[in-house]
C-alpha positions, 0 to 999 in steps of 0.5 A: 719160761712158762712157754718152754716148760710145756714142750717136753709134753709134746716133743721128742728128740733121742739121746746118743749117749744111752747104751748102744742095742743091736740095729742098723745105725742107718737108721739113725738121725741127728736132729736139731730144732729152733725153738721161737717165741713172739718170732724171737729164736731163743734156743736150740735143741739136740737130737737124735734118733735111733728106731728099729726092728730091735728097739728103740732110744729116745730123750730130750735136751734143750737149755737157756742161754745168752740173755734168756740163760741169765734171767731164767736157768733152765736145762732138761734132758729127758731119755727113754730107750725100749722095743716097739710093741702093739698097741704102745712101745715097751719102755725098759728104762727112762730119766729125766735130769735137769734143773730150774735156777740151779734147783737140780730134779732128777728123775729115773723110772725102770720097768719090769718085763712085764711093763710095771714102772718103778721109780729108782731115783727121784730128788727131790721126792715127789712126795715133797711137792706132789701128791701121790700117784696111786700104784694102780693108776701106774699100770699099762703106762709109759714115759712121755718120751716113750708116748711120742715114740708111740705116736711116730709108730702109729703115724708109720704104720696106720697113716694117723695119729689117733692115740691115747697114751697113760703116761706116768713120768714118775712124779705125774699121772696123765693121758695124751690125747693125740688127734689127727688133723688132717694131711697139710703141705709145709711150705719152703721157710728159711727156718726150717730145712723141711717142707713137704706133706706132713700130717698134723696132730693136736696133743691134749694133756689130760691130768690125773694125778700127782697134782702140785700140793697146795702149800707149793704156790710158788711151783705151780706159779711157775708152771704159769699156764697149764699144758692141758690149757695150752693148744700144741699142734705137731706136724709129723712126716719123713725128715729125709727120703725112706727115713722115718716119721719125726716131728717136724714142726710144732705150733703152740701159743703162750702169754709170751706169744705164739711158740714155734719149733722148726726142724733147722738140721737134719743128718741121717747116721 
């Protein structure tokens, strides 16, 4: 669980179920990707992805099950939806529902036109658990799924990955800082349906607010290692022929062992 719980930081996938925006449905894919750990497949998770001239939506899910569902429960859906923008994606709304042992934590950030964020619903309150985060350092942020959109824009337009994003998920304040690795060619593997050029991208997480409180130990326990201490490698490139960048693999250690996600299935809409 300590491994799985850092992914979201460095992984999107689109939700269906968000409201429907004027776009060619073309350009939507279904994505799906096999998450292991120390070489063992431990789930999966369901995507799609909707990007266009008119906007874009964007989230999230994956869960425990079987053996590993029994001993840790744990599920996150996380979804944003907005229109692309120079130099980052202009967020209109973004949740994150899940829950940790049948904890629920739920969490909605809608934004003004003028891109100001405002927490509409958080159970439990972040104030619970966390420091504040300082109304100032919310300014001229996105969500993190919103981050991930901004780094397949850039991969798209300008052929790198070089971008900081402030990100502010409604309980955190933090940077992403994506950094260009260089173009690689992914070889041909039964876990995966892509293989092919990809350009690989480092992701660093760098906090700076909204920190676990000090009397909540057992939380920041559970964390275990830190996403900022975690090296995550994500490899981006076309999924299918004309379509858009999209992760399609992620490296990443933990104490369980090395952490991979592959691309497994691919249907374009």
């Amino acid at each position: 669980m300590r491994a799985l719980s850092c992914l979201p930081i460095a992984f999107l996938a689109l939700a269906p179920s968000l409201p429907a925006m004027a776009q060619d449905k073309a350009g939507d894919l279904a994505l799906t990707y096999s998450v292991h750990i120390g070489g063992m497949h431990v789930l999966d998770a369901d995507a799609d992805m909707a990007l266009g001239p008119d906007g874009y939506r964007a989230g999230l899910r994956m869960q425990t099950d079987g053996f590993l569902g029994r001993v840790a429960q744990w599920k996150t859906d996380v979804r944003a939806q907005g229109s692309l923008a120079a130099p980052l994606p202009r967020p209109r709304r973004f949740t994150a529902h899940g829950s940790w042992r049948d904890q629920p934590r739920l969490t909605t950030v809608d934004y003004t036109p003028d891109g100001t964020p405002t927490l509409t619903l958080a159970d439990p309150e972040p104030e619970k658990d966390r420091e504040p985060v300082p109304a100032d350092l919310r300014l001229g942020t996105v969500d993190p799924v919103s981050a991930i959109v901004a780094v397949l824009d850039k991969v798209a337009k300008a052929g790198d990955c070089d971008i900081t994003v402030p990100v502010y998920d409604g309980r955190q304040r933090y940077d992403l800082i994506f950094a260009t690795q260089g173009e690689t060619v992914l070889e041909a593997s039964s876990l995966s349906v892509y293989a092919g050029p990809a350009t690989a991208c480092t992701v660093r997480y760098k906090p700076l607010a909204g920190r676990w409180k000090e009397n909540r130990q057992r939380d920041r326990d559970r964390e275990g290692v830190k996403p900022k201490d975690v090296p995550v490698t994500l490899y981006i490139a076309p999924a299918i022929a004309g379509g858009p960048p999209v992760p399609v693999r992620l490296e990443m250690d933990s104490a369980l062992g090395a952490v991979k996600m592959h691309l497994s299935a691919v249907k374009a809409g």
